[in-house]
KERO-208870 format. One line per 4 residues: number of its first residue (from 1); their letters; for each residue z negated, x, y negated of N, C-alpha, C, CB. Coordinates in Angstrom, 1 decimal. Glycine has a CB too. Layout:
N
NUM	A	Z/X/Y/Z/X/Y/Z/X/Y/Z/X/Y  ... .
//
This chain:
137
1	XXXX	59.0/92.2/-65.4/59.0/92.6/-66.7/60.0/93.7/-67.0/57.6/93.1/-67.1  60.0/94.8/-66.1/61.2/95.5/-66.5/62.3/94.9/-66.3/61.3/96.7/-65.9  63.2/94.5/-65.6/64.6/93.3/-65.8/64.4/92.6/-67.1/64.7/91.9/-64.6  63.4/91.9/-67.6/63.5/91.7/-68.6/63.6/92.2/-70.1/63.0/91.3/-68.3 .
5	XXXX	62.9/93.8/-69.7/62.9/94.7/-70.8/64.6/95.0/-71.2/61.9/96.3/-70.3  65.0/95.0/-69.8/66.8/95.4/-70.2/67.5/94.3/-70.2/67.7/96.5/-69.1  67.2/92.9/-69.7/68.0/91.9/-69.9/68.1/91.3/-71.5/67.6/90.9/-69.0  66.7/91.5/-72.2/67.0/90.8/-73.3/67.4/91.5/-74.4/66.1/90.1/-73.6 .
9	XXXX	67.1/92.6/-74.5/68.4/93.4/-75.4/69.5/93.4/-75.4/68.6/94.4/-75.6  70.3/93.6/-73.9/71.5/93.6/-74.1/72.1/91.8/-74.3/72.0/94.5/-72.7  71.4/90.9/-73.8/72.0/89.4/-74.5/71.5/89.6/-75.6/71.5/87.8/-74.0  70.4/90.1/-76.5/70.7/90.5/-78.1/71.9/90.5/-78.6/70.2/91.6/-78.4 .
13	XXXX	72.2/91.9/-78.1/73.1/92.8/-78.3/74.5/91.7/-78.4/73.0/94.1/-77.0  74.9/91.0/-77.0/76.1/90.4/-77.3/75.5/89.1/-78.0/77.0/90.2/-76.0  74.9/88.1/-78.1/74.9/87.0/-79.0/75.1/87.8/-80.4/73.5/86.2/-79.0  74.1/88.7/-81.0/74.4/89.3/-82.3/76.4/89.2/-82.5/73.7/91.1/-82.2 .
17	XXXX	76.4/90.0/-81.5/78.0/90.3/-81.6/79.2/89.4/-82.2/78.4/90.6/-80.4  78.7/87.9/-81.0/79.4/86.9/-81.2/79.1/85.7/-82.5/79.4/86.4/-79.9  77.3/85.8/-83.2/77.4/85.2/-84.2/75.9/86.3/-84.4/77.6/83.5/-84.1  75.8/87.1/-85.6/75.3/87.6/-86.2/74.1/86.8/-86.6/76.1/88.0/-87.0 .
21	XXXX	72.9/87.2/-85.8/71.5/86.9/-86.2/70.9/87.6/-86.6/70.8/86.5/-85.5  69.5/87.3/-87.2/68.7/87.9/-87.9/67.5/87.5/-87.1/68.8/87.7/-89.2  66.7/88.2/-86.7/64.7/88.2/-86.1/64.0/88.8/-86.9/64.1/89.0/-84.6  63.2/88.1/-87.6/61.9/89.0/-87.8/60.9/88.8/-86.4/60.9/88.4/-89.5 .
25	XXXX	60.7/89.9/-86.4/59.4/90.1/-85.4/58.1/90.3/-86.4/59.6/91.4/-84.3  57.6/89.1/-85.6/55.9/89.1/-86.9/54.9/89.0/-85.5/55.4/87.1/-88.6  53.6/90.0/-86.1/52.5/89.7/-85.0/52.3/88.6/-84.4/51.4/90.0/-85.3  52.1/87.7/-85.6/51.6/86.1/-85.4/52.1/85.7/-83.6/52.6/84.9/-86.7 .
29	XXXX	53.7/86.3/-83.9/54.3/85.9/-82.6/53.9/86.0/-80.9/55.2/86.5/-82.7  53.1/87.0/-81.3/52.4/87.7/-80.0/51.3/86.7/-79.0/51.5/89.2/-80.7  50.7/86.3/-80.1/49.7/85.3/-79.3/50.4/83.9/-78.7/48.4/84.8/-80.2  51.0/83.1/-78.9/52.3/82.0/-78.6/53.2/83.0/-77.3/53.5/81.6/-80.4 .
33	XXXX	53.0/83.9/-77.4/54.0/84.9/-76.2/53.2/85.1/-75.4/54.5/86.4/-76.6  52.4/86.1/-75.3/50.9/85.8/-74.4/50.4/84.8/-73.5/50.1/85.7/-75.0  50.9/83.7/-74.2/50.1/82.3/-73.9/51.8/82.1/-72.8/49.4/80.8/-75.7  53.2/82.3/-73.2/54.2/81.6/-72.5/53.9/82.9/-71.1/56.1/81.5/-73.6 .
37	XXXX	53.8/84.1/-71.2/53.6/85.0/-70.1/52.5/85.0/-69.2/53.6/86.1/-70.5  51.4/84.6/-69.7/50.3/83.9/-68.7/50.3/82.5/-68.2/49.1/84.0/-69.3  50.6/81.4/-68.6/51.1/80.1/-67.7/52.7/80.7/-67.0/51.4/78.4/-69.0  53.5/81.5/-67.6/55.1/81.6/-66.5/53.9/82.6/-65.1/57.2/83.2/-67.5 .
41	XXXX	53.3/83.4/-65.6/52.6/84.3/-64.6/51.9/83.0/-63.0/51.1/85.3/-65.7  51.4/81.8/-63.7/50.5/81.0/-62.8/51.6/80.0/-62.0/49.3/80.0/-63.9  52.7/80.0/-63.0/53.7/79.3/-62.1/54.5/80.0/-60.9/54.7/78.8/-63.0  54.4/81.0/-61.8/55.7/81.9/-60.8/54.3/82.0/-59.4/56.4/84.3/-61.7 .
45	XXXX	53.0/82.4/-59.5/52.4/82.1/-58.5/52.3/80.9/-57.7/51.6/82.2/-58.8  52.6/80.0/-58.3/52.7/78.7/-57.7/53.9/78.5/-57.0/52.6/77.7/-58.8  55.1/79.1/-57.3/55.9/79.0/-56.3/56.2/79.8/-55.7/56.6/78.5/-56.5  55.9/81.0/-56.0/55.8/82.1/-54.6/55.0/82.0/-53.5/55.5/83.3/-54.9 .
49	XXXX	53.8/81.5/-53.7/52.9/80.7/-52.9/53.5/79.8/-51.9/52.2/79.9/-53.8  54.1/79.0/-52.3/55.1/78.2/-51.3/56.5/78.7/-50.5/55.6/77.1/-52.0  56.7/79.9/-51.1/57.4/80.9/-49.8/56.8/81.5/-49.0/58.0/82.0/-50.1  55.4/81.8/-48.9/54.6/82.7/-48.0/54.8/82.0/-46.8/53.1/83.1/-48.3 .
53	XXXX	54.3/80.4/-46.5/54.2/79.6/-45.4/55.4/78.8/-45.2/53.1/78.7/-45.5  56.5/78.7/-46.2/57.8/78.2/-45.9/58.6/79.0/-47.0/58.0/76.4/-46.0  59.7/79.3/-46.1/60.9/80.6/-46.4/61.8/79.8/-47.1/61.7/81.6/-45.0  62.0/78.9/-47.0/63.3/78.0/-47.6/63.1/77.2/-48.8/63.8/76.9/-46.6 .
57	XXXX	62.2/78.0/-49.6/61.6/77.1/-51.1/62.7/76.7/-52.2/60.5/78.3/-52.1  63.5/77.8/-52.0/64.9/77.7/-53.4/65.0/75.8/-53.4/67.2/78.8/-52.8  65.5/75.6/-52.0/65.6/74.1/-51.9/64.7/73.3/-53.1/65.0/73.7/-50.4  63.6/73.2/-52.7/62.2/72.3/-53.3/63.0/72.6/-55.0/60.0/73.4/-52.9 .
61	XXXX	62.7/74.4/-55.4/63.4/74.4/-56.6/64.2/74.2/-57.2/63.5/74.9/-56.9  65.4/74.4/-56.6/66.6/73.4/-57.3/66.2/71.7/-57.2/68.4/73.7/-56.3  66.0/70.8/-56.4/65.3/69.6/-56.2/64.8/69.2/-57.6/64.2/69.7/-55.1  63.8/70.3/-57.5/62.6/69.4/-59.2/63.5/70.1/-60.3/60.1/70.2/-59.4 .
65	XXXX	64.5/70.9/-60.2/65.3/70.9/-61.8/66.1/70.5/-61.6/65.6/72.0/-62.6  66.6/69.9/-60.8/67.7/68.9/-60.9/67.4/67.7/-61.5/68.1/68.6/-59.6  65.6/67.4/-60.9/65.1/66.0/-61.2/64.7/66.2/-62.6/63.7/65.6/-60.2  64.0/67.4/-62.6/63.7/67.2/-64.5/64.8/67.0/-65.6/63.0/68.6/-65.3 .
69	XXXX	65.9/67.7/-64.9/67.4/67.7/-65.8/67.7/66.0/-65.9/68.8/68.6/-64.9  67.4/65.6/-64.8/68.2/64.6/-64.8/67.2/63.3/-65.8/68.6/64.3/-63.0  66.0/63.7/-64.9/64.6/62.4/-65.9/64.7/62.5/-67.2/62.6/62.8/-65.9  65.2/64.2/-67.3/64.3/64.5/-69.0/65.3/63.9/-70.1/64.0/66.4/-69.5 .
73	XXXX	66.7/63.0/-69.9/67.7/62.4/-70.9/68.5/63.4/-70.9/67.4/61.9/-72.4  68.9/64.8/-70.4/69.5/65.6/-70.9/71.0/65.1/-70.2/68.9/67.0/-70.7  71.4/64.3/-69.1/72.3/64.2/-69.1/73.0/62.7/-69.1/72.3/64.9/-68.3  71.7/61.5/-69.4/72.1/60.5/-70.3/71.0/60.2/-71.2/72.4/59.2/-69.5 .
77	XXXX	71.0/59.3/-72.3/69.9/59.4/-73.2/68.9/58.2/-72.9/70.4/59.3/-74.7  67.5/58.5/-72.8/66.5/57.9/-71.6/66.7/56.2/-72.2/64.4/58.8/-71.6  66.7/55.8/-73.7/67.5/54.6/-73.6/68.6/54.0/-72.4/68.2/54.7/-74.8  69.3/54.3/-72.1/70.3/54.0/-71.2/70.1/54.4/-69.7/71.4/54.7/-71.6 .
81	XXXX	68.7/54.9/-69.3/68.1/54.6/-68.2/67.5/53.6/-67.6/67.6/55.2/-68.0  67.0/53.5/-66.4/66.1/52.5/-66.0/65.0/52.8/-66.3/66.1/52.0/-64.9  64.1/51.6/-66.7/62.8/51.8/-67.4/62.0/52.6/-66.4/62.1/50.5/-67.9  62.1/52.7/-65.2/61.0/53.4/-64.5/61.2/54.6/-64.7/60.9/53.3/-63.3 .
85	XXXX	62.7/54.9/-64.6/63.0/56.5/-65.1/62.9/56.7/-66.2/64.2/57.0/-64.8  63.1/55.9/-67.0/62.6/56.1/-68.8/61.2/56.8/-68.5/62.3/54.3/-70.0  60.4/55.7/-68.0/58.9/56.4/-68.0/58.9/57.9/-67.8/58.0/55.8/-66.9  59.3/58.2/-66.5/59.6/59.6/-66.1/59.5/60.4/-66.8/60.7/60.0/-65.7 .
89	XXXX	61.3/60.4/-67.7/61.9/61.3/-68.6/60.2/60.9/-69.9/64.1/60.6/-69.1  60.1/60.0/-70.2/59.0/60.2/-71.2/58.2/61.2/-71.1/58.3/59.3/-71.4  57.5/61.3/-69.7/56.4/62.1/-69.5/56.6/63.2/-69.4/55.7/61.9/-68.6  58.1/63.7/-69.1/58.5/65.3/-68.9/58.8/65.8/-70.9/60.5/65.5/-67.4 .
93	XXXX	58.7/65.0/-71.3/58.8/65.5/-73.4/57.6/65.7/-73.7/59.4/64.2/-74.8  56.6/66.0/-72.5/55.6/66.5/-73.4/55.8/67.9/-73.9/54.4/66.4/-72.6  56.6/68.7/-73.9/57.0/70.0/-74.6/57.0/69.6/-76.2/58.7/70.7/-74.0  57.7/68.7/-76.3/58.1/68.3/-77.6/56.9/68.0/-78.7/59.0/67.2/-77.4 .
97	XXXX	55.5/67.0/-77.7/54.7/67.1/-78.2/54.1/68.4/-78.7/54.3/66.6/-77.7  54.0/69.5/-77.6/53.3/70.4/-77.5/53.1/71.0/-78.8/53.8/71.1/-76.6  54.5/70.4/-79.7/54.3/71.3/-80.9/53.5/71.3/-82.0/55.3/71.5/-81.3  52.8/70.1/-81.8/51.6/69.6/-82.8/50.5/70.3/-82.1/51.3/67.7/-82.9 .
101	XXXX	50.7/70.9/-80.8/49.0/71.3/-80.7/48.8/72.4/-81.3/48.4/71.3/-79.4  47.2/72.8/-81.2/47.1/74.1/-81.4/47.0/75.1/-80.7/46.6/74.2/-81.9  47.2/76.2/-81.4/47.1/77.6/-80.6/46.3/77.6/-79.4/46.5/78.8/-81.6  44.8/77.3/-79.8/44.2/77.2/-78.7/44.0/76.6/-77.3/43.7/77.2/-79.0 .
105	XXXX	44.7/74.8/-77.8/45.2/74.8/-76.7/46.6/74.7/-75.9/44.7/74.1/-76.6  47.1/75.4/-76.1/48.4/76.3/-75.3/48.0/77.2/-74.6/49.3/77.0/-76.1  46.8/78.4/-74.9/46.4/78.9/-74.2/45.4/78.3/-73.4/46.2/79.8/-74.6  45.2/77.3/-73.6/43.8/76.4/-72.2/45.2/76.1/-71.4/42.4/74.3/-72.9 .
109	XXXX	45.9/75.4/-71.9/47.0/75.1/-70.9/47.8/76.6/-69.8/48.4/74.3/-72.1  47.8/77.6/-70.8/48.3/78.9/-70.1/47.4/79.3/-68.9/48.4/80.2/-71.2  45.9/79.4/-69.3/44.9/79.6/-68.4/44.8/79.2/-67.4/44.1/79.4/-68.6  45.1/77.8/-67.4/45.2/76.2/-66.3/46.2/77.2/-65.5/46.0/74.1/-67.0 .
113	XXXX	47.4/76.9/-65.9/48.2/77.3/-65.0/48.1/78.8/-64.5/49.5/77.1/-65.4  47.9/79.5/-64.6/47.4/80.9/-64.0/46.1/80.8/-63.0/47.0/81.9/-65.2  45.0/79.5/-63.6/44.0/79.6/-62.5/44.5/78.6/-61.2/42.5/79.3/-63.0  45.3/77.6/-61.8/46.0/76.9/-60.6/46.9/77.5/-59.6/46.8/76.1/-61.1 .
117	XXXX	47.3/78.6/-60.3/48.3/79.5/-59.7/47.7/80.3/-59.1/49.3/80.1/-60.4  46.6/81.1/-58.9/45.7/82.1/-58.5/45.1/80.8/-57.1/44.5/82.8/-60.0  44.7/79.9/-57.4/44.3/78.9/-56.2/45.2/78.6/-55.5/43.7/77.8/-56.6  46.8/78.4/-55.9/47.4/77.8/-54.4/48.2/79.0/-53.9/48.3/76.3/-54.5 .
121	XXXX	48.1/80.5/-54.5/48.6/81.3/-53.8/47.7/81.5/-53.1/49.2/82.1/-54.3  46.1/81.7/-52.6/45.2/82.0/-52.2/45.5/81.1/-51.0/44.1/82.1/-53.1  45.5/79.7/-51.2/46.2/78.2/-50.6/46.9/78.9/-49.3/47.6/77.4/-51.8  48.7/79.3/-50.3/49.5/79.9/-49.4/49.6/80.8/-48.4/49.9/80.0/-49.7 .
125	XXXX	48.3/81.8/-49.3/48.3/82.8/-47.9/47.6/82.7/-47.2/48.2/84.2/-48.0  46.5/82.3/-47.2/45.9/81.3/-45.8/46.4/80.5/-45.1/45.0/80.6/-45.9  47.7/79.3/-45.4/48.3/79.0/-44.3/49.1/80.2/-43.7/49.2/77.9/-44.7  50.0/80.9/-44.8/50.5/82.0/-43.9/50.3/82.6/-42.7/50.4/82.9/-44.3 .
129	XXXX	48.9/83.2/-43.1/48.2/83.6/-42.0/47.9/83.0/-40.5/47.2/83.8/-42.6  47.3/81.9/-41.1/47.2/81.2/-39.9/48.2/80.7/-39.3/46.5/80.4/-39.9  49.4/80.5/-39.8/50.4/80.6/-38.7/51.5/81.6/-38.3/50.9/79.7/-38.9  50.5/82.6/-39.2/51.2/83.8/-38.7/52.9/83.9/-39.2/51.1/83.6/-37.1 .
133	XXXX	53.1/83.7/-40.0/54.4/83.9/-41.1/54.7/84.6/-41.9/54.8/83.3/-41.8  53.4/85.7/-42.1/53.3/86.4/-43.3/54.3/87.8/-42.5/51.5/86.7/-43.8  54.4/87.9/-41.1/54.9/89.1/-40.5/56.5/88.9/-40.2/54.0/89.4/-39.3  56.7/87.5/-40.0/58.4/87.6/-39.4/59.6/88.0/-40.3/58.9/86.2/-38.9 .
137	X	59.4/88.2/-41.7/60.6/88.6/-42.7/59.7/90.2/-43.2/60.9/87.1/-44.3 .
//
């Protein structure tokens, strides 16, 4: 959170520079924020979890955003895929849906992932442990 407190002012700072925006900041905003900082909180658990018992995770990560980049049409349009991967790229636009839902459930979805994330870090440090990995770095 602190990196972030100083990273996003100063990219303020220069986007403003290079094309002059305007933000209102309205409360409303706060709860939709809340809800993006508690599911990033369950994820980021989720994959720090899979560093405790294997050190070489970045791999896995670049892997699945490579794959979502590649499923989700961003770098051909899912028309011009193969239909299995069409399917794929379909199922990863559920963001897009997301925006018909409501408030409340974004935060059931934020919750999910924070209690998912609280279970397989709990996951990870029990394999840790037992194989004894939590001590060699």
């Amino acid at each position: 959170m602190l990196e972030a407190a100083v990273v996003v002012p100063v990219l303020y700072v220069v986007v403003f520079l290079v094309t002059p925006i305007q933000l209102v900041w309205r409360p409303q905003a706060l709860v939709p924020l809340a809800a993006i900082v508690v599911g990033s909180v369950g994820y980021s658990l989720i994959e720090g979890s899979l560093t405790l018992p294997w050190k070489r995770v970045e791999l896995i990560h670049e892997l699945a955003t490579g794959m979502l980049i590649f499923f989700s049409g961003a770098l051909l349009p899912l028309d011009r895929l193969p239909a299995w991967m069409a399917d794929i790229g379909r199922f990863t636009h559920w963001a897009r849906r997301d925006r018909a839902q409501s408030c409340a459930d974004r935060r059931s979805v934020s919750i999910a992932y924070l209690v998912a994330g609280i279970a397989v870090f709990s996951l990870g440090e029990w394999l840790a442990r037992r194989q004894g990995s939590l001590g060699r770095y």
